[in-house]
C-alpha positions as CSV (number, residue, x, y, z in Angstrom):
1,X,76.2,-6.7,13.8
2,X,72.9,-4.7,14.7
3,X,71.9,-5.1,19.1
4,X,68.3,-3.9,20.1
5,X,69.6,-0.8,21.5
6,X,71.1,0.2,18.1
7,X,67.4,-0.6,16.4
8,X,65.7,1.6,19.3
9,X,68.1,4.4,19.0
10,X,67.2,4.7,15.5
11,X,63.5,5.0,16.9
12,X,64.5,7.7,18.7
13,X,65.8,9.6,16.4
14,X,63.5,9.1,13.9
15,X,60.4,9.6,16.0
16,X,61.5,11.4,18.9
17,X,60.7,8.5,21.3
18,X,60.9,4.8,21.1
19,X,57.3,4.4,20.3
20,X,56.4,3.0,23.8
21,X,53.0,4.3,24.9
22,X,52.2,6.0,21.1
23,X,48.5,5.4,20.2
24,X,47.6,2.7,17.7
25,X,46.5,5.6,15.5
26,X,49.5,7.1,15.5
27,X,51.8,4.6,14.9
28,X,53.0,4.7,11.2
29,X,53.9,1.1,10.2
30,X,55.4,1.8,6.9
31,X,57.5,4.9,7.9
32,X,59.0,2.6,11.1
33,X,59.8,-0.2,8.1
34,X,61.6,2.4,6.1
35,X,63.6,4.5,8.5
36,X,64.9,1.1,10.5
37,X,66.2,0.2,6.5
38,X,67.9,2.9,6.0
39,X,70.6,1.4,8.7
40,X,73.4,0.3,6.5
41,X,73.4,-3.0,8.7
42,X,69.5,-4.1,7.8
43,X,68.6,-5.6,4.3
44,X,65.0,-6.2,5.4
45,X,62.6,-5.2,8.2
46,X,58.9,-5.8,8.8
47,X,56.8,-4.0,11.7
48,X,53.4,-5.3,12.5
49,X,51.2,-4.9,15.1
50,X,50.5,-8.5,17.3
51,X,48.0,-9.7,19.8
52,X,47.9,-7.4,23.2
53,X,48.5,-4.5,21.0
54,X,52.5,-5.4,20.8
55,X,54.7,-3.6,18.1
56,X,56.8,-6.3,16.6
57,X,60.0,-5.6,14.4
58,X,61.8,-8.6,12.3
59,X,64.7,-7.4,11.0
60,X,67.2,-9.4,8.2
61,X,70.9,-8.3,8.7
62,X,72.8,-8.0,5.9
63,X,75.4,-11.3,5.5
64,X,78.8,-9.8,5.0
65,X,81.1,-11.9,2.5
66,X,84.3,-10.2,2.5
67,X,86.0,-7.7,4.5
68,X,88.0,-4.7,2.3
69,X,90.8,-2.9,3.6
70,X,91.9,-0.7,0.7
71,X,94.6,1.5,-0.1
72,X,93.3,4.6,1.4
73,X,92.3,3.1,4.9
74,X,89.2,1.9,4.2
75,X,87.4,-0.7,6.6
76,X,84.5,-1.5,5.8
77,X,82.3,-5.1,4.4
78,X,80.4,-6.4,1.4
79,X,77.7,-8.4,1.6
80,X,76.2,-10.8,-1.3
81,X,75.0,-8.0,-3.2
82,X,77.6,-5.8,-3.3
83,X,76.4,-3.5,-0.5
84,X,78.9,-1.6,1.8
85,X,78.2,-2.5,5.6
86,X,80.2,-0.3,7.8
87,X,82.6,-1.8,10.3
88,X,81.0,-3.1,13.2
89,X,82.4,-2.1,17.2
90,X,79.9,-5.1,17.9
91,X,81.3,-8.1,15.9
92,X,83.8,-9.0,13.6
93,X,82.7,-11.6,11.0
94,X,84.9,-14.5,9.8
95,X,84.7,-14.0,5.8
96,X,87.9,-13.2,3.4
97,X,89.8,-10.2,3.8
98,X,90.7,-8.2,0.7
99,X,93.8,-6.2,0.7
100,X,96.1,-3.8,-1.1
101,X,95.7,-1.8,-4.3
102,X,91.6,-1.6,-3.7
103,X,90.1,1.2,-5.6
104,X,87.6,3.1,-3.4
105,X,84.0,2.3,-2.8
106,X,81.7,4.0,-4.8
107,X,77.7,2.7,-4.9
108,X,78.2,2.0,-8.9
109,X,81.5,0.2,-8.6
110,X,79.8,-3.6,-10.4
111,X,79.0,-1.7,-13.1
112,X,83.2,-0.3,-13.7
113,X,85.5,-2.4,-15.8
114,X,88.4,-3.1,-14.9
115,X,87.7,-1.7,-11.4
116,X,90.0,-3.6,-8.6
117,X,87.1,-3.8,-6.4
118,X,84.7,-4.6,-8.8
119,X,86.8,-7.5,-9.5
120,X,88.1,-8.4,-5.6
121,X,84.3,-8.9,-5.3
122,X,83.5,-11.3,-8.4
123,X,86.8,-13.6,-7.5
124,X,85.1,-13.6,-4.0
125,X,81.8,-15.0,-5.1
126,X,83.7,-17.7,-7.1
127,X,85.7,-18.6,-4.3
128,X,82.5,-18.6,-2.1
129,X,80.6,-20.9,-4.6
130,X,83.1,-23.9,-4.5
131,X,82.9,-25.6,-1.3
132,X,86.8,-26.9,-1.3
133,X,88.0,-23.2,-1.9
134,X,85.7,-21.2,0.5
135,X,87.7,-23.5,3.3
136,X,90.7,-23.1,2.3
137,X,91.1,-19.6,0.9
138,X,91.2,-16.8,3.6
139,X,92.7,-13.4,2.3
140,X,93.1,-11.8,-1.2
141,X,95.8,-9.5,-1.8
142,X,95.5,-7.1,-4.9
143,X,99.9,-6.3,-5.6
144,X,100.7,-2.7,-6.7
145,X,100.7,-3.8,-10.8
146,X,96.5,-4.5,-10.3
147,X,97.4,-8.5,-10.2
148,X,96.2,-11.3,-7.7
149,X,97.1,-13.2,-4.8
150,X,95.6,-15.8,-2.7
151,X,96.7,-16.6,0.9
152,X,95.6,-19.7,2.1
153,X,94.3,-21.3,5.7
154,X,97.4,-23.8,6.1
155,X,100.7,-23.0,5.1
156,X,102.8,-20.0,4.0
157,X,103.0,-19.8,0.2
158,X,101.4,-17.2,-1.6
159,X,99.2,-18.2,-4.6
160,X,99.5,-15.8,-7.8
161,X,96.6,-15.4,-9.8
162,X,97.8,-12.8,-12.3
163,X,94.5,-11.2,-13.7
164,X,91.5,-12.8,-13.3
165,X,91.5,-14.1,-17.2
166,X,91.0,-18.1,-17.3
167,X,89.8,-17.9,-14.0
168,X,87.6,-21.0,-13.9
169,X,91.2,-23.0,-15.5
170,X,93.4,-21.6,-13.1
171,X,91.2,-22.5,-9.7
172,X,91.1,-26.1,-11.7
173,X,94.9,-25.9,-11.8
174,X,95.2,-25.2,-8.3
175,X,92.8,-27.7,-6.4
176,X,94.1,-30.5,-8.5
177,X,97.8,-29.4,-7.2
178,X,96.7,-29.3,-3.4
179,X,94.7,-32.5,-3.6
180,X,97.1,-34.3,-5.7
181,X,100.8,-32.4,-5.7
182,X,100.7,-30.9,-1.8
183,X,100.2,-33.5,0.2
184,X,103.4,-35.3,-1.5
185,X,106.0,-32.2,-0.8
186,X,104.9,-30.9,1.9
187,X,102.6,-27.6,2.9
188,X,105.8,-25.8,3.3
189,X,107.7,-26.9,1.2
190,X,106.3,-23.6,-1.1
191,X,107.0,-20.2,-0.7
192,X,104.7,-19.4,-4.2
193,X,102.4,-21.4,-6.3
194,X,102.0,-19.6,-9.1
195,X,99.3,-20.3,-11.8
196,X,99.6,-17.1,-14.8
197,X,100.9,-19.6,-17.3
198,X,98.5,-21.7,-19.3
199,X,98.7,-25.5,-18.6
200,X,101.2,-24.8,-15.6
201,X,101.7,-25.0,-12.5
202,X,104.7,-23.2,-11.4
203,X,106.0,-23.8,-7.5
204,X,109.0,-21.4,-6.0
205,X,110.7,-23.0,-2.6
């Protein structure tokens, strides 16, 4: 998400040149480490000097885990912690997509209840943490009413989550269907499973 030109552009900006031919006096370690973290894209960088008198830069990119395209056209990614990563020109990640009724990004959104985005994000670490769902799951749609919906890899249906209440029972619910009900009727034999009712598992053709 981040080239080398993007890395000395900020360089140049910062410093007024890209640092080639600076004295070793004058180059200011700490102040390189800080401005190249400012960039939205890094989570980490290191500069050091090596042998032959060599700047060196390791930079960590930030891992995007979901893509959000909300309500009022933003584009933009999350990564692990929550961080907002700007649209790339450069690449284009394979995470989840999360669409619909998004509210805004706003830097203290984890810390809002009953925040749609706040809430996109947790049922996207959930779904990242269990390794049958992380395949199969590829978009999550928030409807106008604030409620749920999966989309996933193969087939058509839709999968309604409701609120994210009873999460943990209603994931249950559904990979015992697909491993045990799905492969039996069909993958399109569903146009929506639907999982809001305690104990059930309710399939619309």
């Amino acid at each position: 998400m981040l080239s080398d030109r993007d890395v000395r552009q900020n360089l140049l900006l910062a410093f007024g040149n890209t640092l080639e031919g600076t004295e070793l006096a004058d180059l200011e370690v700490e102040r390189i480490e800080r401005v190249l973290e400012e960039d939205p894209f890094v989570e980490d960088a290191e500069a050091y000097l090596g042998q032959h008198n060599t700047l060196h830069i390791r930079i960590k990119q930030r891992e995007p885990i979901v893509r959000i395209l909300d309500k009022n056209g933003g584009n933009y990614y999350l990564d692990k912690s929550g961080a907002k990563i700007p649209h790339s020109s450069l690449y284009t990640a394979r995470v989840l997509v999360g669409t619909g009724n998004i509210a805004p990004y706003s830097t203290d959104f984890k810390s809002k209840k009953k925040n749609s985005l706040n809430e996109l994000y947790q049922l996207t670490q959930v779904l990242l943490d269990d390794d049958v769902l992380s395949a199969f799951i590829q978009q999550i749609h928030v409807t106008n009413t604030g409620e749920f919906m999966l989309v996933p890899v193969v087939g058509d249906q839709k999968i309604v989550l409701g609120s994210l209440r009873n999460l943990d029972d209603k994931l249950r619910r559904l990979k015992i269907f697909y491993t045990e009900g799905m492969p039996y009727a069909g993958w399109r034999t569903y146009r929506t499973i639907n999982l809001k009712f305690n104990g059930q598992v309710v399939c619309q053709k």
